[in-house]
C-alpha positions in Angstrom: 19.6 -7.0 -14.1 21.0 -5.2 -11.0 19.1 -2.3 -11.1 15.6 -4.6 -11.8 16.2 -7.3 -9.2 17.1 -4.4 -6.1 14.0 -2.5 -7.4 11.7 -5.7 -7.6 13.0 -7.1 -4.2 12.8 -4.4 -1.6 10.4 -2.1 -3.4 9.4 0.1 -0.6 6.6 1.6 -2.8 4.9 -2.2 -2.1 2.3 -0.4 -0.1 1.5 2.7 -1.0 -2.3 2.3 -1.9 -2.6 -0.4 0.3 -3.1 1.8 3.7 -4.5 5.3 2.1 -7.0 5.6 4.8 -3.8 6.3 6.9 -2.7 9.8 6.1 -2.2 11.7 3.2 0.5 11.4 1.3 3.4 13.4 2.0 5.3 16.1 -0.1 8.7 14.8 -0.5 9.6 18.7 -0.5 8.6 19.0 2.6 11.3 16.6 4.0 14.3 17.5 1.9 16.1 18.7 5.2 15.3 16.0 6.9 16.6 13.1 4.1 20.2 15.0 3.6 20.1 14.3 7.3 19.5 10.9 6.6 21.9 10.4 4.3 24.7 11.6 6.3 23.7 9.5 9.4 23.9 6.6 6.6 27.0 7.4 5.4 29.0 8.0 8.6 27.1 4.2 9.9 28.5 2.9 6.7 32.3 4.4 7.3 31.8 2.0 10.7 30.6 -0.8 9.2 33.8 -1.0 6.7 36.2 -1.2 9.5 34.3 -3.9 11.0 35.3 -6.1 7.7 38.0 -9.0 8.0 40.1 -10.7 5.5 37.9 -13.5 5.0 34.8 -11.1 4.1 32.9 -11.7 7.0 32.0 -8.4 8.8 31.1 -10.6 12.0 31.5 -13.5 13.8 31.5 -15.6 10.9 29.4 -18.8 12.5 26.3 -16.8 12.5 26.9 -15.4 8.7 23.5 -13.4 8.8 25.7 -11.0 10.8 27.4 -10.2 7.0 24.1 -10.2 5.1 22.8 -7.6 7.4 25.7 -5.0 6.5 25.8 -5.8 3.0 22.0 -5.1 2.8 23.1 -2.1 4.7 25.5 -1.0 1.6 23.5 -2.3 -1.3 20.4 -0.4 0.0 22.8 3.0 0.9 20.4 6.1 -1.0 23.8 7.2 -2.3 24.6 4.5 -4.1 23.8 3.9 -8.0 22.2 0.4 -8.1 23.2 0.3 -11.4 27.3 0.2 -10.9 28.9 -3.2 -9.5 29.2 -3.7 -6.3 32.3 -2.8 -4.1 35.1 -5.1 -3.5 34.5 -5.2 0.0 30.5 -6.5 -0.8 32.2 -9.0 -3.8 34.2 -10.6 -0.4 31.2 -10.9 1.8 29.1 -12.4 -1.0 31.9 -15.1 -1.1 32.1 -15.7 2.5 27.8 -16.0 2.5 28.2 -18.6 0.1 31.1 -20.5 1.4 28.4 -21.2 4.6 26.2 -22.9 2.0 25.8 -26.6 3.5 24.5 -30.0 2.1 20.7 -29.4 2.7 20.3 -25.8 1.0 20.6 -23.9 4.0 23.5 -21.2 4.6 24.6 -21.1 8.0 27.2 -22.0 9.9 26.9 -23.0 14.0 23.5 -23.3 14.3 20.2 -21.2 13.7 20.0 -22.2 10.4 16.9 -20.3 9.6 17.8 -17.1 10.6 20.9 -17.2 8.9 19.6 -18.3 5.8 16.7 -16.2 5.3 19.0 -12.8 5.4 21.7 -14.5 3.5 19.2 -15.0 1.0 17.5 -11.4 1.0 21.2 -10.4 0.8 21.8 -12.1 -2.2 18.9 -11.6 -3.8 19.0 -7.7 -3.4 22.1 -8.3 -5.6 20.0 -10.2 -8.5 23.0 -11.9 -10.8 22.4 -15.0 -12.7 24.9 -17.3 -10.6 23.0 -16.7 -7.8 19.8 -18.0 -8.6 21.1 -21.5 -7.9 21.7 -20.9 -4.0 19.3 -18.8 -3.7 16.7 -21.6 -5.0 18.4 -24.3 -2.7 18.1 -21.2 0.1 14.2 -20.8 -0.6 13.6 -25.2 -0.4 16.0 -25.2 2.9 12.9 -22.3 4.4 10.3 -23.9 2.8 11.3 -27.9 4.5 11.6 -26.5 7.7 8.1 -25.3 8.1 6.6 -27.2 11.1 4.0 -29.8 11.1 4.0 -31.2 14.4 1.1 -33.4 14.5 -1.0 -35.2 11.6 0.5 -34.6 8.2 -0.8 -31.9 6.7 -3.3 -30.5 9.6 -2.9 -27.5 12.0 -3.4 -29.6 14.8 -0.3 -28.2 16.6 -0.1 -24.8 17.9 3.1 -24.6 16.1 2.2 -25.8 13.0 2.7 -23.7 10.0 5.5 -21.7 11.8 9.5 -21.5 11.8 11.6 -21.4 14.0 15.6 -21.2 14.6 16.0 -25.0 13.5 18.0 -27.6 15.6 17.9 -27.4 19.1 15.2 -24.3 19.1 13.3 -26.0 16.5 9.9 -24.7 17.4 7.9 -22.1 15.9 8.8 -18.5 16.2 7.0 -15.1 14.9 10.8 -13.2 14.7 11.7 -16.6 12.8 9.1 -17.2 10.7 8.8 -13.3 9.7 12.3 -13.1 8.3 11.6 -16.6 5.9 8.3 -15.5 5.3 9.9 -12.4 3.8 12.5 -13.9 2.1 9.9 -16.3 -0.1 7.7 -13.2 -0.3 10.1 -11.6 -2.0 11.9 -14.3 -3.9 8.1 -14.6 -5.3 8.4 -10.8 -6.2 12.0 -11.1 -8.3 11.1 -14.4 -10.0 7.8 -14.0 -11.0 7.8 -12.5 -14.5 11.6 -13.7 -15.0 11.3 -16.3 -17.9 14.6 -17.7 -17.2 13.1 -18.4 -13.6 15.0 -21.8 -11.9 12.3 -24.6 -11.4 10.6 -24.2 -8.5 10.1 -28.3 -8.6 6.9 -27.7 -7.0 7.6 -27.0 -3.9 6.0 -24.3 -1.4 5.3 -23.2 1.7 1.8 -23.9 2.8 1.0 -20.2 3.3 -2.5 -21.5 5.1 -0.4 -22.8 7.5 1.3 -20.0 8.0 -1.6 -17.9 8.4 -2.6 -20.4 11.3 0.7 -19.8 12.9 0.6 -16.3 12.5 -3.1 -16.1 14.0 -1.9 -18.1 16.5 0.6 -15.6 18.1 -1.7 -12.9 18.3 -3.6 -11.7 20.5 -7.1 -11.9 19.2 -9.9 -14.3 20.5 -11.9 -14.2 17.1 -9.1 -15.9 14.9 -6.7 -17.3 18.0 -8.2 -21.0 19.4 -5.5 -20.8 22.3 -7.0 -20.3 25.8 -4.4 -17.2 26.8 -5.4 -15.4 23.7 -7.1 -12.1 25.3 -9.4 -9.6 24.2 -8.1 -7.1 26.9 -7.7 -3.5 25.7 -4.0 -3.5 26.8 -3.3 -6.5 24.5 -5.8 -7.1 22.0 -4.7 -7.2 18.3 -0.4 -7.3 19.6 1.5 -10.1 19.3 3.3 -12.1 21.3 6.9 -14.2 20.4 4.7 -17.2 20.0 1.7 -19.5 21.2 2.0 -19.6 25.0 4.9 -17.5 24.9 5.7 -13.6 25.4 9.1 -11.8 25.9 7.2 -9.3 27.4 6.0 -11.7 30.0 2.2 -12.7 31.7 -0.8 -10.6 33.5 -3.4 -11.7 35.3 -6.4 -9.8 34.3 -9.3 -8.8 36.9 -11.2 -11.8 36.0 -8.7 -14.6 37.1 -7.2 -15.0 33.5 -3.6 -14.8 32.5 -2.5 -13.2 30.0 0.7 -13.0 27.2 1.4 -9.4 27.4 1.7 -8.3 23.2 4.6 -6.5 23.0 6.2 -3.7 19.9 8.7 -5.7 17.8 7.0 -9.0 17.4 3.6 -6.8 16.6 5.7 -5.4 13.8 6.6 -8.7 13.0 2.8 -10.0 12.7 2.1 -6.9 10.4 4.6 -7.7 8.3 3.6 -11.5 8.0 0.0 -10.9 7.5 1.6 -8.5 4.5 3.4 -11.0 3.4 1.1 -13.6 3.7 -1.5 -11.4 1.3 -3.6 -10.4 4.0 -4.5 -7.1 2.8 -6.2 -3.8 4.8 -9.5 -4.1 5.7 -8.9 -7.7 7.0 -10.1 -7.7 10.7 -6.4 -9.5 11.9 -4.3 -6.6 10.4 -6.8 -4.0 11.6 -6.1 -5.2 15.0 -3.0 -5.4 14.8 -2.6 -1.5 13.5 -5.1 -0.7 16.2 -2.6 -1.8 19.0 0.2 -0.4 17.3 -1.4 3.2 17.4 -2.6 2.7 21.1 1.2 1.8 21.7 3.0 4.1 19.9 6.5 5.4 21.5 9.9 5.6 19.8 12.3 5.6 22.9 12.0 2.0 23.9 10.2 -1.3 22.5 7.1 -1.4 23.7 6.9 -3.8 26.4 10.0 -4.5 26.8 11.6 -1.2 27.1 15.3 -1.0 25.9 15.1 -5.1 25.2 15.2 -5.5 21.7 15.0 -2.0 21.0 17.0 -1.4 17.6 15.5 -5.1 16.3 12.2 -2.7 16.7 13.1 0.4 15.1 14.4 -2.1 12.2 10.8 -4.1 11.9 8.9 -0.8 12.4 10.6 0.9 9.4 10.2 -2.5 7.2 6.1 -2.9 8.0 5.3 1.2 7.8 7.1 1.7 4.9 6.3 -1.5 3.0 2.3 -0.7 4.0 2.6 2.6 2.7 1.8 4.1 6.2 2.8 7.7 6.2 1.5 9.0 9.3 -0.3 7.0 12.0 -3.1 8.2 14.1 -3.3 7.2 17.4 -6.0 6.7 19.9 -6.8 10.5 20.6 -6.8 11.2 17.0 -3.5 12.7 17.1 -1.4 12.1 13.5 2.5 11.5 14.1 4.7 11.0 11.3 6.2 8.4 12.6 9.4 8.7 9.9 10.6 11.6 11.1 10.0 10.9 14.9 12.0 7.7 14.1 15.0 9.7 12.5 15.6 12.2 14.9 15.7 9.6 17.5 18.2 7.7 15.3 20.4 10.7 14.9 20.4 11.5 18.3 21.9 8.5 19.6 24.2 7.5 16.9 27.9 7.6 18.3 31.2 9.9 17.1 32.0 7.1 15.0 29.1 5.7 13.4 27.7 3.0 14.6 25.0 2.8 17.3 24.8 0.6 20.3 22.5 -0.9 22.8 23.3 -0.4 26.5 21.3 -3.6 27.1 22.7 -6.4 25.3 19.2 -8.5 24.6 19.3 -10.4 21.7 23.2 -9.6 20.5 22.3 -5.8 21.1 25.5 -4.7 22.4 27.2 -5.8 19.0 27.4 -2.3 16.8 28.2 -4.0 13.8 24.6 -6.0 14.2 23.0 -2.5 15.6 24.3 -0.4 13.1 22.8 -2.6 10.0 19.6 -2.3 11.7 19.6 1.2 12.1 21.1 2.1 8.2 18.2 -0.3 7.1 15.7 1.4 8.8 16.5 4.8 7.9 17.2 3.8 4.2 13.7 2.6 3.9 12.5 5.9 5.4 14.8 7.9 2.9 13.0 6.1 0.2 9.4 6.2 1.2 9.1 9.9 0.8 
């Protein structure tokens, strides 16, 4: 069951004939150099991560318990591994701290942002795939699905926010970096439960995935499919994203014509991708053509676009997921020049990883300055390029 549920969750071969027209695909051969690199930038993050562990299993500060799911993702997913074997003591622990933040409504969190914490907790668990854990994992999926937003009349898009997610409780509004890590989580609880006769009941309930789609149209930059009045068909930002309607991290423009607009910005166009993937929006489809159109007009690997060091490890992690996942294996940019991104993307990784490990952010946006949350990121990211090839 193991070796089934990690294959059926995180298959990183999801995509591989669904962007052909991207590149050829790419002798593995050709990159055997580059994935013993890999795997020894992996292993030495990993060696980090394990000192980083406390007594109670938590690996961080063990409110915010996706800050454990993340580094046991990191080890379950490690290319060394067999997925076969059980799992270390060490991942045994932090599976029973995750579920000892379960709470009365399904969600597992502890101080707050309840849907950010749940959503990895329950991609963590789920990567593992044993029996006991389909019950919290079930009550994990109805907590994602009831906090969907549906601000105005029942039912309706009425609301900007509508068909989103966001943090929960006090930030309870709509989010793309929200709503991209539960949309991934149901996408994939879909994926491991699908064909599995001894499947838990559902009960009926789903997300409303048109909804969703609204949401997710909502936050991009694209006039045709976007009703808000910043959307923007200017060649800077057309097709990007932004963090949600009326909103961009990246910040406002006026364009010549008197306009303002949201400035689309790297990791929260990664983000859309990987919703409109997850959402079965497939290539071809003029909303994820845009979006691939801005990220090749945008592509850099030393900083986030837009936001330059902001963020900037949160981006290398969403880039990895939505190339890999699409089957992307080289992207061609706007001169017609084709980059393999992967192995632009590992060097870069190498080169800044410290003497013991881990990486770190010098800018401390969004928790960056925490190694044990960097690190995660940055073994996920080049586990998912060490499978791809």
């Amino acid at each position: 069951m193991k070796t089934s549920a990690l294959l059926a969750v995180f298959s990183f071969s999801l995509g591989n004939s669904l962007f052909a027209q991207e590149g050829e695909r790419i002798d593995p051969a050709a990159h055997i150099s580059l994935k013993n690199e890999i795997e020894r930038a992996i292993s030495r993050g990993l060696d980090f991560l394990e000192t980083k562990q406390r007594e109670t299993g938590a690996f961080e500060d063990e409110d915010f318990p996706a800050l454990t799911a993340l580094p046991v993702a990191a080890f379950l997913l490690d290319p060394s591994r067999d997925p076969s074997a059980p799992p270390p003591e060490r991942i045994e622990k932090a599976f029973t701290f995750l579920l000892s933040k379960r709470q009365h409504d399904g969600g597992i969190y502890g101080k707050g942002l309840g849907t950010y914490n749940t959503s990895l907790s329950m991609n963590a668990l789920m990567l593992d795939g044993r029996p006991e854990f389909d019950e919290p994992i079930e009550q994990a999926r109805r907590f994602l699905v009831g906090v969907q937003a549906d601000y105005g009349v029942k039912g309706e898009t009425d609301n900007p926010f509508d068909g989103g997610i966001g943090y929960g409780g006090t930030y309870s509004h709509s989010d793309m970096s929200n709503s991209h890590f539960a949309l991934e989580a149901l996408y994939y609880h879909k994926r491991l439960y699908a064909e599995r006769p001894d499947a838990p009941d559902d009960g009926g309930i789903d997300l409303d995935w048109d909804a969703a789609i609204r949401f997710i149209e909502r936050s991009q930059n694209r006039p045709e499919s976007n009703d808000q009045p910043w959307a923007t068909d200017d060649e800077k930002h057309k097709g990007g994203f932004v963090y949600f309607p009326g909103k961009s991290q990246a910040g406002e423009e006026e364009l010549p014509d008197g306009r303002v607009a949201l400035r689309s910005y790297g990791s929260m166009s990664y983000s859309g991708l990987l919703s409109y993937i997850y959402a079965d929006i497939r290539p071809g489809d003029p909303r994820v053509d845009a979006v691939l159109d801005w990220l090749r007009k945008n592509y850099v690997i030393e900083e986030n676009p837009g936001m330059g060091a902001e963020g900037l490890y949160y981006y290398y992690h969403t880039m990895s997921k939505a190339l890999t996942i699409a089957g992307i294996n080289q992207l061609e940019l706007a001169d017609g020049t084709k980059v393999d991104w992967r192995e632009d993307l590992s060097k870069q990784l190498f080169n800044v990883q410290r003497p013991d490990g881990s990486w770190f952010n010098d800018n401390g946006r969004w928790w960056e300055k925490d190694p044990v949350l960097v690190t995660s990121y940055c073994i996920l990211a080049l586990s998912r390029i060490h499978e791809s090839f």
